[in-house]
C-alpha positions in Angstrom: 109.2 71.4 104.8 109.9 74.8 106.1 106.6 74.7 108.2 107.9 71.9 109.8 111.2 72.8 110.5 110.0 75.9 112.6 107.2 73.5 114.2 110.0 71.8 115.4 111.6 74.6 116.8 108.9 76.1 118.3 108.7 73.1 120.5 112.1 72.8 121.0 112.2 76.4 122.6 109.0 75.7 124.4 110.7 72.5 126.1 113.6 74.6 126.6 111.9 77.4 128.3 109.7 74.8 130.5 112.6 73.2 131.8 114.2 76.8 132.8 110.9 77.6 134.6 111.1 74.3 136.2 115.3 74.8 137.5 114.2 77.8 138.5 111.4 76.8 140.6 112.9 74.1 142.0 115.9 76.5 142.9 113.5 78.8 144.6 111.3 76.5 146.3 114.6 74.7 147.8 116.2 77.6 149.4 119.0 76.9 147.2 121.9 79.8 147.7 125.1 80.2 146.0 126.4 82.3 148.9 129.2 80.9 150.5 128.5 79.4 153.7 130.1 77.7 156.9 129.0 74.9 159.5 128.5 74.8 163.4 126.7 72.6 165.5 124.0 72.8 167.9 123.6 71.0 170.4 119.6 69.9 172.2 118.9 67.3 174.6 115.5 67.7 173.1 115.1 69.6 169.5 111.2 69.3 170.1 110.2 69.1 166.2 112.7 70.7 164.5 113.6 69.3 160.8 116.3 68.9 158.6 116.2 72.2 156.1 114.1 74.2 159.0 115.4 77.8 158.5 118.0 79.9 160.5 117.2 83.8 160.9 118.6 86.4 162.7 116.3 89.1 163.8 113.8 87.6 161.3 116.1 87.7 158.6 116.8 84.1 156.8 120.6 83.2 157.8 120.9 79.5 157.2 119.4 76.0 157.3 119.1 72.9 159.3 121.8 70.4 157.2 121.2 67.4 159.3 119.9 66.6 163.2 121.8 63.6 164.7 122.9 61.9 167.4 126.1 63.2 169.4 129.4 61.9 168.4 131.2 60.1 171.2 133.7 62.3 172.6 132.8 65.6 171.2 132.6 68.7 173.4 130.6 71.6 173.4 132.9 74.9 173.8 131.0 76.2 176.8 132.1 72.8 179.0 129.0 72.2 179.6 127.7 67.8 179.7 127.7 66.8 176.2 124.1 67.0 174.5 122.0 64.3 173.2 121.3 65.6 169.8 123.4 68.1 167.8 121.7 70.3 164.8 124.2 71.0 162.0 123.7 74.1 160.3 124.8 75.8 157.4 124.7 80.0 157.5 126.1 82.3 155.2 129.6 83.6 155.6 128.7 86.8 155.5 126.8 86.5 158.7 129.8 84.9 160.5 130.7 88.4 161.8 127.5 89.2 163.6 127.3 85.8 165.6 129.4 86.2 168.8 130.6 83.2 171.3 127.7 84.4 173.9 125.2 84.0 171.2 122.3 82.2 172.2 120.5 79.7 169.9 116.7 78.8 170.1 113.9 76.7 168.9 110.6 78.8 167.9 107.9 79.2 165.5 106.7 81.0 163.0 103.6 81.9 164.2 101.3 80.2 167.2 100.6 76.8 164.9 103.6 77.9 162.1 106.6 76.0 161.2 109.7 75.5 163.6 112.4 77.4 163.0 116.3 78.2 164.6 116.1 81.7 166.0 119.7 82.8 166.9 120.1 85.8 169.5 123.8 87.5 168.3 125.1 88.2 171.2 127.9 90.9 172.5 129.7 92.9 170.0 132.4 93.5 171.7 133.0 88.9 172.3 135.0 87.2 169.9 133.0 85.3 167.3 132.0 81.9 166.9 134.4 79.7 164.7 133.7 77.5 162.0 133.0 73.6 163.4 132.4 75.1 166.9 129.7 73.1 169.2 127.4 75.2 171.0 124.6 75.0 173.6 121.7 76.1 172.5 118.3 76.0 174.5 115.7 73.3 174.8 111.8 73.9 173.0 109.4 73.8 175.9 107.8 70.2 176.2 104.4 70.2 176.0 103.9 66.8 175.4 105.7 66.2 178.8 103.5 68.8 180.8 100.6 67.4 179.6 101.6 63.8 180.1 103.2 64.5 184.1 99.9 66.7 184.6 97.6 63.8 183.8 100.0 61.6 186.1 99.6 64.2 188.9 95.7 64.3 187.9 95.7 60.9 188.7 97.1 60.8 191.4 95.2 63.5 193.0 92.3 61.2 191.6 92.9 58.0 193.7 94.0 59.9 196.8 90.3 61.9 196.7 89.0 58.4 196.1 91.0 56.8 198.6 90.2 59.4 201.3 87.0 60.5 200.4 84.9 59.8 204.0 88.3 62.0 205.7 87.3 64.9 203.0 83.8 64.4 203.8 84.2 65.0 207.3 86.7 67.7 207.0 84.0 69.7 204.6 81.1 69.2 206.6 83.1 70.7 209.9 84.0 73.5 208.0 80.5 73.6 206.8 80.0 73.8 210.4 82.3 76.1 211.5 81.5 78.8 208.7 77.8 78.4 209.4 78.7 78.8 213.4 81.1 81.6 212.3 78.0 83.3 210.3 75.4 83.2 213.4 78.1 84.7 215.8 78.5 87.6 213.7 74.4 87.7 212.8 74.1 87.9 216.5 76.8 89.8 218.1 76.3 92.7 214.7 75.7 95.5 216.8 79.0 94.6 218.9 81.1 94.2 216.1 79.9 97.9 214.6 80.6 99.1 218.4 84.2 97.4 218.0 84.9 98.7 214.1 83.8 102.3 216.0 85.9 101.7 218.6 89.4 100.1 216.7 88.8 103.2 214.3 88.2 106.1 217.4 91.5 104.2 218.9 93.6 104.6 215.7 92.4 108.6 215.5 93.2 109.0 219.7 96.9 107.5 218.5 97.2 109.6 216.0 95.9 112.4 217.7 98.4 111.3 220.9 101.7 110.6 218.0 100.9 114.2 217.0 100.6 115.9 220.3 104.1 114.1 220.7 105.6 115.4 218.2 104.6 118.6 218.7 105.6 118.7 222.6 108.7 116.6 222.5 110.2 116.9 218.6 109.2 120.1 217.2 108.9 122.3 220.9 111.4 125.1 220.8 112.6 124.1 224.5 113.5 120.8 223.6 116.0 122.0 220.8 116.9 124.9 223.5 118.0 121.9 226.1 119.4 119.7 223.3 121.6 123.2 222.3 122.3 124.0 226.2 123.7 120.2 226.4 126.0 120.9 223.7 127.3 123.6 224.8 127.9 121.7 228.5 129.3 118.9 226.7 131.7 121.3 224.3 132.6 123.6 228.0 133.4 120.1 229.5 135.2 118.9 226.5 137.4 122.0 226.8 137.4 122.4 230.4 138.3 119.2 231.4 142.4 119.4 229.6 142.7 122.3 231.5 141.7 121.1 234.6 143.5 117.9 233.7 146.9 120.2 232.9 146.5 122.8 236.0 145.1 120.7 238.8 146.9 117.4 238.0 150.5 117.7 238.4 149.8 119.7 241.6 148.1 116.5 243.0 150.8 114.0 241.5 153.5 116.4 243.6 151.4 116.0 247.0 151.2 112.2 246.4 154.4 112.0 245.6 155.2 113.9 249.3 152.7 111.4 251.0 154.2 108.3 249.6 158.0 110.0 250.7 156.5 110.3 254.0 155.3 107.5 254.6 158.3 105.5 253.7 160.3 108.0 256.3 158.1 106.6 259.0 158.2 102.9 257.4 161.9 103.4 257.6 162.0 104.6 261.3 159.7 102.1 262.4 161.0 99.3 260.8 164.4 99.0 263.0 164.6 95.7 265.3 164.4 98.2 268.4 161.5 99.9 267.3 159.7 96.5 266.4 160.5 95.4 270.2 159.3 98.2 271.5 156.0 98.4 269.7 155.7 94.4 270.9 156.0 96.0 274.6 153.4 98.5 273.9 151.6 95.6 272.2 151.4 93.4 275.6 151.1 96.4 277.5 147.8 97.2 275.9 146.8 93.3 275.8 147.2 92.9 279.6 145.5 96.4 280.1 142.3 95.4 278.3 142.5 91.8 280.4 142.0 94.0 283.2 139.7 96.5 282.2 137.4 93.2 280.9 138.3 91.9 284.8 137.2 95.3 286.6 134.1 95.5 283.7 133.1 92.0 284.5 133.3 93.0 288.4 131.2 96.3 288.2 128.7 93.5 286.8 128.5 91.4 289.4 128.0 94.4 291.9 125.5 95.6 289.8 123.5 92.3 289.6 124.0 92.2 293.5 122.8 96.0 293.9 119.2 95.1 291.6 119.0 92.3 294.0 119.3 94.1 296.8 121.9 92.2 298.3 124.2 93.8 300.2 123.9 97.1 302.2 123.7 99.4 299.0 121.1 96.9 297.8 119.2 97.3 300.3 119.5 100.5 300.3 118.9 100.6 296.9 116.7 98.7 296.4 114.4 98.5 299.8 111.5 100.6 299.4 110.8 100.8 302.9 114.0 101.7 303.9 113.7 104.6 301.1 110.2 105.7 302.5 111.9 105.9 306.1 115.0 107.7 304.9 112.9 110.2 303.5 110.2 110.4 306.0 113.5 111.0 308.4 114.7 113.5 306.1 111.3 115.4 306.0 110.9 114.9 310.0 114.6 116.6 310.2 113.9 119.5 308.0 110.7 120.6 309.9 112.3 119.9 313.4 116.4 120.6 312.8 116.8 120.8 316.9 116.5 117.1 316.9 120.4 117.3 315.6 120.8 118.3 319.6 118.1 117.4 321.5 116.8 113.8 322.8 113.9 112.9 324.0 
């Protein structure tokens, strides 16, 4: 009866001890924490595959969980102001965390792992920004879409595809004239090799003649002694005239104001004399004085023409005897005859 009785027991304790193996499993294999914890939400247009009890770490470190992933709520507002997302992740992370997670925190999708599970990563933020409140709804950012490369590269594939097919005899002429055009490109240079070595020679000769020339330059015109001497001596010319030129300004000036000043005095005295009504009449006198006298110098010069047209003529007796060449031959053959025989003057024949 005893036996029994502790057979019964045994079991009973085995059971017992099964099922505390069992909580306990079940409490570790569910990420169950008695930690005290708070909620935000996260908001995706596109969560890529992230699940409901996916884990939240910081720096590695496990944080949180995914609660739930839904759809938004109509009229809910993300706290950056930002267009409300499509799908918000609710998450629950451990008070004792809430202190590290700032309001410029950012909030990612990753893996763990190239093939591993999905996962929230959360990037803290600044220390010195306020920290996120319980409830809040933040941005986070989108998983890269594979699934939506791939697909819009095979649509551009395609495409590229059915254009190739659709202009396939352009692309076959275009290929064979640059087929062409390489091939004539190569024979030029087969043939004309020894020109092009002569031209390499030459383009590298040129560049050693420049910088052969850039450094003669230098030397003559930026490191030559005399240049720095002329550059000094035009300082010193500038810095003379800089000085000189106040002085000259203060010595010579007022001097030359005063004698202007005199001028303009005079010249208003004899503005003033001249300006009376009897002075003005006068000098209207002199005026038609003068005019008439030039009418008849213009009369006597047009005159003195005339006689002089008449003389190259020959009209007239001065004309004539101007202008008669036998008349001149006979005056001087008279003039000769008189000189050798003077008693003609008294004696006739």
């Amino acid at each position: 009866m005893a036996s029994a009785r502790s057979l019964e027991v045994k079991v009973g304790l085995l059971i017992l001890a099964a099922i505390v193996l069992l909580a306990a499993f079940i409490l570790v294999m569910g990420g169950i924490n008695f930690q005290p914890t708070y909620e935000l939400a996260i908001g995706f247009d596109n969560p890529g595959g992230l699940q409901s009890g996916a884990p939240v770490k910081i720096a590695g470190v496990k944080v949180g969980k995914v609660k739930q992933i839904e759809f938004s709520v109509a009229g809910a507002a993300p706290t950056s102001g930002e267009s409300l997302p499509l799908v918000q992740a609710r998450v629950s992370l451990e008070k004792r965390f809430q202190s590290a997670i700032h309001d410029n925190a950012t909030f990612y999708i990753t893996t763990q792992g190239v093939l591993g599970e999905q996962f929230l990563a959360i990037d803290p933020g600044s220390t010195d920004r306020p920290t996120i409140q319980e409830g809040a709804l933040v941005r986070g950012l989108d998983p890269p879409r594979l699934d939506r490369l791939l697909a819009e590269t095979y649509d551009l594939m395609h495409t590229m595809v059915g254009v190739l097919r659709e202009h396939k005899p352009q692309l076959k002429s275009v290929f064979e004239g640059l087929a062409k055009t390489l091939q004539g490109t190569g024979a030029f240079f087969d043939r004309n090799a020894d020109k092009v070595d002569r031209l390499a020679d030459n383009a590298v000769k040129m560049s050693e003649d420049g910088v052969l020339l850039v450094q003669g330059a230098k030397a003559k015109y930026v490191d030559n002694p005399q240049v720095d001497r002329i550059l000094q001596n035009a300082e010193t010319v500038s810095a003379s005239a800089a000085k000189g030129v106040p002085q000259l300004l203060e010595k010579d000036v007022p001097a030359l104001l005063g004698k202007t000043r005199s001028a303009v005095e005079g010249v208003d005295k004899i503005v003033s004399v001249f300006s009376s009504p009897e002075e003005l009449a006068r000098f209207k006198v002199i005026l038609a004085n003068i005019d008439a006298t030039t009418q008849s110098a213009k009369l006597a010069v047009g005159d003195a023409q005339v006689v002089a047209s008449h003389v190259r003529k020959g009209k007239g007796s001065v004309g004539a005897l101007v202008m008669d060449e036998q008349l001149f031959d006979d005056l001087q053959e008279l003039a000769r005859d008189l000189k050798h025989n003077p008693w003609k003057f008294f004696w006739k024949e």
